[in-house]
C-alpha positions in Angstrom: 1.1 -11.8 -25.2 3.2 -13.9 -27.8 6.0 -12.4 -29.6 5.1 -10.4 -32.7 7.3 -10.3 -35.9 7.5 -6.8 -37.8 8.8 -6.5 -41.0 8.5 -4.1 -43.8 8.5 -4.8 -48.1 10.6 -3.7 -49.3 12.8 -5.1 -46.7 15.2 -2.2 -47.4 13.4 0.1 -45.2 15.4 0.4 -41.8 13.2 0.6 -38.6 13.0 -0.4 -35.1 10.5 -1.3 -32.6 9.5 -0.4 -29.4 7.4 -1.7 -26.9 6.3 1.4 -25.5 3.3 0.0 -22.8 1.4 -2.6 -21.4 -2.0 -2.0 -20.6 -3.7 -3.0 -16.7 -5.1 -6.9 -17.6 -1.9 -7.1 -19.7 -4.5 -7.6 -23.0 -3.4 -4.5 -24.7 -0.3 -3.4 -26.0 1.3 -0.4 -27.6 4.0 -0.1 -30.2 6.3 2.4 -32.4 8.1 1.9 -35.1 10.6 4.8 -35.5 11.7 4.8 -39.6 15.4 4.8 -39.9 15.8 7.2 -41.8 12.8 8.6 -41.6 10.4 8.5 -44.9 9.9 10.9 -47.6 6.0 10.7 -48.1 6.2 8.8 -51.5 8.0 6.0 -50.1 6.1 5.9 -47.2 3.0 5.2 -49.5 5.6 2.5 -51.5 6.7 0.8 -47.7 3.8 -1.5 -46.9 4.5 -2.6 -42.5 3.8 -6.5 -42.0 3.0 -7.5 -39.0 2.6 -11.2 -37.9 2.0 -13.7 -35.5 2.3 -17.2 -35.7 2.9 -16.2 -39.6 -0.2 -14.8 -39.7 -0.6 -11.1 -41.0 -2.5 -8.8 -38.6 -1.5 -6.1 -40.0 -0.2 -5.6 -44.0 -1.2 -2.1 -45.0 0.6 0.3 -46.7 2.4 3.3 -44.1 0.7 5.8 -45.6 -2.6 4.6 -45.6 -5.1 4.5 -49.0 -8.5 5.6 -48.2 -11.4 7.9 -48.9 -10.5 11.1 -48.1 -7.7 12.5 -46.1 -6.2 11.1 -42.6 -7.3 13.4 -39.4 -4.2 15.9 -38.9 -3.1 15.9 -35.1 -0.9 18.9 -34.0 -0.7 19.0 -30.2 3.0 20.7 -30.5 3.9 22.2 -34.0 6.8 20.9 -35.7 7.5 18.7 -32.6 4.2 16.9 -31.5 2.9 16.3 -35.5 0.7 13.2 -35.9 -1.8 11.8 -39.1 -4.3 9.0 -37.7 -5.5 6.5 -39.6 -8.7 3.7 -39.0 -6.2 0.8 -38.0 -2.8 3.3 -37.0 -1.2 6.3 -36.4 2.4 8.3 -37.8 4.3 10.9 -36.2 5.2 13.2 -39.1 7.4 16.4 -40.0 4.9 18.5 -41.3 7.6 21.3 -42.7 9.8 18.6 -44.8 6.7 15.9 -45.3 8.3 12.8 -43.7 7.1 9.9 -41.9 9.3 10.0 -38.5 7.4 6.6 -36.8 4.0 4.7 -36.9 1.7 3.6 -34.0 0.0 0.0 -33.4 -1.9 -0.9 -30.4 -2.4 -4.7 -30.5 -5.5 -6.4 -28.2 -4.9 -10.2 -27.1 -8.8 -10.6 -26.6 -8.2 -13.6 -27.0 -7.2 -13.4 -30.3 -4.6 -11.0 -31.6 -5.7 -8.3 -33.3 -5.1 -4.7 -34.4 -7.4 -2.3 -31.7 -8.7 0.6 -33.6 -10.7 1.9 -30.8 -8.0 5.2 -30.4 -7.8 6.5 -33.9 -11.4 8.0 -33.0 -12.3 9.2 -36.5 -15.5 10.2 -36.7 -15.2 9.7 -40.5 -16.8 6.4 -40.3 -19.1 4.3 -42.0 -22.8 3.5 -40.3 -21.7 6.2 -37.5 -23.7 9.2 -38.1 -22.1 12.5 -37.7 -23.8 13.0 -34.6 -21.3 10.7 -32.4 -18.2 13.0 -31.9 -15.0 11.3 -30.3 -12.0 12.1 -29.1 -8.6 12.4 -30.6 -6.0 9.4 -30.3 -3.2 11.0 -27.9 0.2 9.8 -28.5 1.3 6.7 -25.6 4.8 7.2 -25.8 4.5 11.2 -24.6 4.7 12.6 -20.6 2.5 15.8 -21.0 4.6 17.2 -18.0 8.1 16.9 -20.5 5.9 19.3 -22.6 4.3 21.7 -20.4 1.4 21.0 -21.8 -1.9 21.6 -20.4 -4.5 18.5 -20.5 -8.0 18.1 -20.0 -8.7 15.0 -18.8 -11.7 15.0 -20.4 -10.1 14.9 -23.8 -7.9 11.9 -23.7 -9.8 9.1 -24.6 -11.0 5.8 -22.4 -8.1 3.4 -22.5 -5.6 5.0 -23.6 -2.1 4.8 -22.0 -2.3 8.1 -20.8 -6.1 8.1 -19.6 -4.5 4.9 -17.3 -2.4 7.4 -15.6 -4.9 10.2 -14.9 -7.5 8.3 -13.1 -8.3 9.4 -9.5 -8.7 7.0 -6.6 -12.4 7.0 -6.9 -14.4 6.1 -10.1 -18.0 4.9 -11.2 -17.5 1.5 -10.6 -15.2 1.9 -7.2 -18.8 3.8 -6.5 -20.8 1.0 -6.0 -18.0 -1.1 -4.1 -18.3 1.2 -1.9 -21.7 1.1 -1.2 -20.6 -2.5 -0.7 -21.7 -4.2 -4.0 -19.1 -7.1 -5.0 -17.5 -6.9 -1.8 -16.4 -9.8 -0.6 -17.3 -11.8 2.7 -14.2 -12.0 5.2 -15.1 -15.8 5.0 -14.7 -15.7 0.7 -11.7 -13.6 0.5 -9.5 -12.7 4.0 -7.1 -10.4 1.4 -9.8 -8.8 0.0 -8.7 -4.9 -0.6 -10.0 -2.1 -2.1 -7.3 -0.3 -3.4 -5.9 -3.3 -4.8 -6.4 -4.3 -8.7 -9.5 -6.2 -9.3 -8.1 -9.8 -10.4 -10.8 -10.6 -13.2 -12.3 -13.8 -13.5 -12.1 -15.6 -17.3 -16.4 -15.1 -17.5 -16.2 -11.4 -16.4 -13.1 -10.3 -19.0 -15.2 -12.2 -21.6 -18.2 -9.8 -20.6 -16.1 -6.8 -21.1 -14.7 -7.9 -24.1 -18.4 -7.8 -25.3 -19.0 -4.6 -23.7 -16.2 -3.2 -25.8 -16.9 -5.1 -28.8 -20.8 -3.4 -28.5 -20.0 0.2 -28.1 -20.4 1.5 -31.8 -23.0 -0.9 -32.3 -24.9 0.9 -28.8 -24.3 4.4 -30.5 -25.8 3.5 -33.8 -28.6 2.3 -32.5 -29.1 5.2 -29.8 -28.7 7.8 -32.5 -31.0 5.8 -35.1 -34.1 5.3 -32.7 -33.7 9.4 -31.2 -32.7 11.5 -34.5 -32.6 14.6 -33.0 -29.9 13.4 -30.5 -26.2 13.6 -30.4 -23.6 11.6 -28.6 -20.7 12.9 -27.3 -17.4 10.7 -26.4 -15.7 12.0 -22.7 -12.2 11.2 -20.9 -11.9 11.3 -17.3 -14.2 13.6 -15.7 -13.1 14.5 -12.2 -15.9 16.0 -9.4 -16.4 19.9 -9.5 -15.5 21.8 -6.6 -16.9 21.4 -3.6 -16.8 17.5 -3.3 -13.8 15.2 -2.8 -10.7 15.6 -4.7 -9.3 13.1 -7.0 -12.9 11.2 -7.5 -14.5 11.4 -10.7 -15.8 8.9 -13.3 -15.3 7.6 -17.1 -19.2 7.9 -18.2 -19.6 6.1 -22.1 -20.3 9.5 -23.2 -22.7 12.4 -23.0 -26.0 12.7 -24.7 -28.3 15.6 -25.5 -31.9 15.7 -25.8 -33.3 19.1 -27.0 -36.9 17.9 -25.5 -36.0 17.0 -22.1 -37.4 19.8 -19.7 -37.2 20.5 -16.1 -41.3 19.9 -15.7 -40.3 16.3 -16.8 -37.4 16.2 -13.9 -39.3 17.6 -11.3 -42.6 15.9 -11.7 -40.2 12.5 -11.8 -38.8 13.5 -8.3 -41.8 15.2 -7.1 -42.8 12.3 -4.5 -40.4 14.3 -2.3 -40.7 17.9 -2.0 -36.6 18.7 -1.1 -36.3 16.8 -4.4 -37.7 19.3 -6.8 -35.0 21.6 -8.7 -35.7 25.4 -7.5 -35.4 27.8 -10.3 -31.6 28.7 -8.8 -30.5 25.5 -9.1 -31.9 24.7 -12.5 -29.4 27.7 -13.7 -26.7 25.9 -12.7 -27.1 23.0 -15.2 -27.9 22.7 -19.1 -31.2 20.6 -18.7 -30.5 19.2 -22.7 -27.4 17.5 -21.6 -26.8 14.2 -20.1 -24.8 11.1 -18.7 -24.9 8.0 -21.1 -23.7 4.4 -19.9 -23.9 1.3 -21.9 -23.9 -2.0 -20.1 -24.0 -5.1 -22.6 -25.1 -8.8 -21.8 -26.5 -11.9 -23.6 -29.1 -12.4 -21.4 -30.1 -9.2 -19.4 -31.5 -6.2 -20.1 -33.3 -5.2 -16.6 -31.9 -2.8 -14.7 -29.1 -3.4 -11.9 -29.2 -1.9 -8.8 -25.1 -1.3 -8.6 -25.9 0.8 -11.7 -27.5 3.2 -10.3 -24.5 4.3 -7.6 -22.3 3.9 -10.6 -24.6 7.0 -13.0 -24.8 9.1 -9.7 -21.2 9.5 -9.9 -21.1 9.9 -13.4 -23.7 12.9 -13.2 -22.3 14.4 -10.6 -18.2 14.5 -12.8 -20.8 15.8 -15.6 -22.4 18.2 -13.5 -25.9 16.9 -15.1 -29.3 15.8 -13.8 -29.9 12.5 -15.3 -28.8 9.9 -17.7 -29.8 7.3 -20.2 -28.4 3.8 -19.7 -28.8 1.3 -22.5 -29.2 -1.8 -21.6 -28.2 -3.6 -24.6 -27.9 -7.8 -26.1 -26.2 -8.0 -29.2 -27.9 -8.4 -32.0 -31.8 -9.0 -30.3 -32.8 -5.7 -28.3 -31.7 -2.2 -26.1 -33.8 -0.9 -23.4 -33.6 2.4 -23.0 -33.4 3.7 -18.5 -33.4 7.5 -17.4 -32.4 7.9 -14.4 -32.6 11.3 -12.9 -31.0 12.8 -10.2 -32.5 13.0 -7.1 -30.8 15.1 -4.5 -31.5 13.7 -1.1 -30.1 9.9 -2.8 -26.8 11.8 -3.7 -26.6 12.8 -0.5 -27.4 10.1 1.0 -24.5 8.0 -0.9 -21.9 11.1 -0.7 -21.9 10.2 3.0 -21.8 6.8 2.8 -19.2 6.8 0.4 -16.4 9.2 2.1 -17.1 7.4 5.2 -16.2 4.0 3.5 -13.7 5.7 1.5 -12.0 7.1 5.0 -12.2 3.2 6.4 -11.3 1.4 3.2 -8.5 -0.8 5.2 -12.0 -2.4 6.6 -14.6 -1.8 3.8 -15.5 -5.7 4.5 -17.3 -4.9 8.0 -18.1 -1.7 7.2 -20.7 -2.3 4.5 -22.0 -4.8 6.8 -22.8 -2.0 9.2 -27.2 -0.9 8.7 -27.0 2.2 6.9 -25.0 0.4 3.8 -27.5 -2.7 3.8 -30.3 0.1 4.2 -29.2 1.9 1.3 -28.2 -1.4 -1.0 -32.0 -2.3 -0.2 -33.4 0.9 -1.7 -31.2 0.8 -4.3 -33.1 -2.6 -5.5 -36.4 -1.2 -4.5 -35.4 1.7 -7.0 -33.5 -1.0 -10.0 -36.9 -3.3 -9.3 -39.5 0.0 -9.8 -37.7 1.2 -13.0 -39.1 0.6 -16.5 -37.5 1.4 -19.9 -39.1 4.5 -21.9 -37.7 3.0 -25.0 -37.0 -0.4 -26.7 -35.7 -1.3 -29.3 -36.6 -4.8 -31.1 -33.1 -4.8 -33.2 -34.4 -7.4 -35.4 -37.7 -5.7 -36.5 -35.9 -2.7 -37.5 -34.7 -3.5 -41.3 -32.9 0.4 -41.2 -31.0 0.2 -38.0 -29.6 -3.9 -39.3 -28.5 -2.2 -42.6 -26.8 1.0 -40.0 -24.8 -2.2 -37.9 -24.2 -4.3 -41.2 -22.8 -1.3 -43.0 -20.0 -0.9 -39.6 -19.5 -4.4 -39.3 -18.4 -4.8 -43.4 -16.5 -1.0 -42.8 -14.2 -3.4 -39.5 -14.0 -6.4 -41.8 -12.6 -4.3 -44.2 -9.3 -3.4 -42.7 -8.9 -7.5 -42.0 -8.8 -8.2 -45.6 -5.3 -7.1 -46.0 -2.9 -7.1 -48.8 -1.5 -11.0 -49.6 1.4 -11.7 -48.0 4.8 -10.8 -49.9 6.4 -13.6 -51.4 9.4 -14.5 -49.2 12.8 -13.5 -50.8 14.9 -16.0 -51.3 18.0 -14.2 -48.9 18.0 -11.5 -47.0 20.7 -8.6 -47.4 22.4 -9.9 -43.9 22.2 -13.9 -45.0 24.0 -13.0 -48.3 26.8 -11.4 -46.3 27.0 -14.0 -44.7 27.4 -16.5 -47.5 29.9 -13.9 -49.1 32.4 -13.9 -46.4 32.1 -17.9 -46.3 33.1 -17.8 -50.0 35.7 -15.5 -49.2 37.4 -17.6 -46.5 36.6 -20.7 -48.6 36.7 -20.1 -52.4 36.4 -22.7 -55.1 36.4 -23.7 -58.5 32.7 -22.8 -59.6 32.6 -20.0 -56.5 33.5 -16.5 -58.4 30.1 -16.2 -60.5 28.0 -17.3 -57.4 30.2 -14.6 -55.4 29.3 -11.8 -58.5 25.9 -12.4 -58.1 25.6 -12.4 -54.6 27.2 -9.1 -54.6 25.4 -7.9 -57.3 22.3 -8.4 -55.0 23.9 -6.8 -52.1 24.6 -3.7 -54.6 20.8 -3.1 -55.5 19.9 -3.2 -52.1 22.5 -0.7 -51.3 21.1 1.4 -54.0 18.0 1.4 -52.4 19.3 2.8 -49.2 20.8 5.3 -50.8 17.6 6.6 -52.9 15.7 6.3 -49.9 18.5 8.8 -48.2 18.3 10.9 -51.0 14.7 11.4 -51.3 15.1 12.2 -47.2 17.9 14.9 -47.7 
């Protein structure tokens, strides 16, 4: 990512930046500004942050935001750990003397630059009904551990710094590579291997770009068409006890569904007997709740065999029994999958998978071996057999286009920023500069241009100091 410029108006405002992160795929990046001194609130709401690029503003908003209502108030450690977050950014605060210690950015490079406000998570959003609940932003720059503080993974929100760290070794999507989907031939890649980054091809970052760019969109629509519905936002949900340690999955969220019943799961699986949930078993799982994945293309919207290894995994972290996967193309149509959970398939995989997990140095041969082209096979019988229960015809639907126009103008909102501050004509440090040149090298027509050079350097100077004042 190109070098960004940071500045603040008035320019008397002391601060300095910090990269604090780069994201895997190197697309997303964190930064803090820590306030020197730090701001009283007032002139925090007076200090507008620049941020440019190719002297372009991406960001020219006031510190303290102006908005409707108040900013969501984020204590994870009182009068240490005090945060306010903001639509497009977030400030680390002292709640006791109301000052504005530093301010969080995350920039994207997707390709474009532009400010992510994907980890703010307020649910106070336009065209999102009260029905989607997210997570909080978590702060990048802080080590729980330094803390003590007690996390739960499912609580930090999907690409976050810290959500990076807490992944285990096995996830939805390392799921269906084990199973031996988008593995490699020895003969297309000799240094394939597993445990190694994925190195992502221009077409498939573009695709998840899309995906990303969809979510809110996918929400919308999933609560318009099912009213009596609520979507949930997760983190990383690791396996309960009793299977393998450190595997888990990142499902888009959980769903409920106050009309799903366990005659419409077992009479789904009943083709096989050892399928059907016994009344013991059904009291270990809340039949209203639910996986939900989102998976976003121009052109498809059948279901994928690969997805369904990646769901298992995600029911199983959830501890649920099925899950809706939206199939979704911008701006055209969603097809609405449940998949439920049969019990003889999970076992099938869960044996397959910590036997490929356990030979990972030679995953190549062994999903060559007949039990993982057996089960790939019935996975496409299954992704062939499976029909949507609901779709959506996005155009047709004149309430749901007003629901997506009202987010998109609540985005483009943020990008009209303030117009960009005149440039002064010298800084503070260029008329120093100039100062001690007409002090080495004075003249005839020198001592008023010297006055007023100093006279400048003298307002900014009484700037600092009311800013320190207003601090003490």
């Amino acid at each position: 990512m190109q070098e960004l410029v940071f500045r603040t108006h008035p320019s008397t405002v002391g601060f300095i930046v910090k990269q604090i992160n780069t994201k895997p795929g190197g697309e997303s990046i964190d930064y803090v500004v820590h306030f020197r001194p730090f701001l009283a609130r007032k002139t925090a709401s007076e200090t507008r942050m620049e941020i440019l690029y190719n002297k372009k503003h991406l960001f020219n908003l006031p510190v303290v935001a102006d908005g409707d209502g108040d900013p969501h108030q984020l204590t994870i450690w009182k009068n240490q750990l005090e945060y306010e977050l903001y639509e497009t950014h977030q400030l680390k605060i002292d709640a006791e003397k109301d000052l504005v210690e530093a301010m969080f950015v995350s920039i994207d490079d997707t390709p474009k630059l532009v400010v992510n406000m994907k980890q703010t998570c307020i649910p106070r959003i336009v065209g999102l009904p009260e029905r989607a609940i997210f997570l909080n932003w978590f702060p990048p720059n802080i080590d729980p551990a330094q803390y003590g503080l007690k996390i739960d993974t499912r609580e930090i929100p999907q690409k976050s710094a810290l959500w990076f760290k807490l992944r285990g070794e096995v996830s939805g999507t390392k799921a269906y590579a084990l199973l031996g989907f988008f593995v490699p031939s020895k003969q297309a890649d000799k240094d394939y291997s597993f445990t190694k980054p994925a190195v992502f091809s221009e077409e498939s970052k573009n695709n998840m770009r899309l995906g990303n760019a969809s979510e809110e969109y996918i929400i919308i629509c999933y609560l318009h068409v099912f009213p009596d519905r609520n979507f949930y936002e997760v983190g990383w949900c690791p396996l309960p006890a009793g299977y393998p340690c450190n595997w888990g999955a990142s499902p888009d969220g959980i769903v409920s569904d106050p009309a799903m019943t366990w005659a419409k799961i077992n009479a789904a699986l009943a083709a096989d007997k050892d399928d059907v949930y016994t009344e013991a078993e059904m009291k270990k799982y809340d039949i209203t709740k639910g996986a939900c994945e989102f998976k976003t293309s121009r052109m498809k919207t059948c279901m994928e065999p690969y997805f369904i290894a990646q769901v298992y995994m995600e029911m199983m972290a959830l501890n649920v029994v099925w899950c809706d996967l939206v199939r979704y193309r911008p701006d055209e149509e969603a097809r609405v999958y449940r998949i439920y959970r049969s019990k003889k398939m999970e076992a099938r995989m869960l044996k397959l998978w910590k036997y490929a997990y356990q030979n990972h140095q030679r995953l190549q041969d062994v999903v060559m071996e007949p039990d993982f082209v057996a089960i790939r096979a019935s996975l496409k019988e299954m992704a062939a057999a499976s029909q949507p229960y609901k779709v959506v015809r996005i155009n047709a639907d004149n309430a749901l286009l007003e629901k997506f126009q009202n987010y998109t103008e609540y985005l483009a909102s943020f990008e009209k920023v303030l117009p960009p501050v005149e440039e002064e004509d010298e800084t503070h440090v260029e008329r120093a500069k100039k100062i001690a040149r007409l002090e080495r090298d004075p003249d005839g027509g020198g001592a008023r241009m010297m006055i007023e050079l100093i006279a400048a350097q003298m307002q900014d100077y009484g700037k600092l100091l009311q800013n320190f004042q207003t601090r003490k």
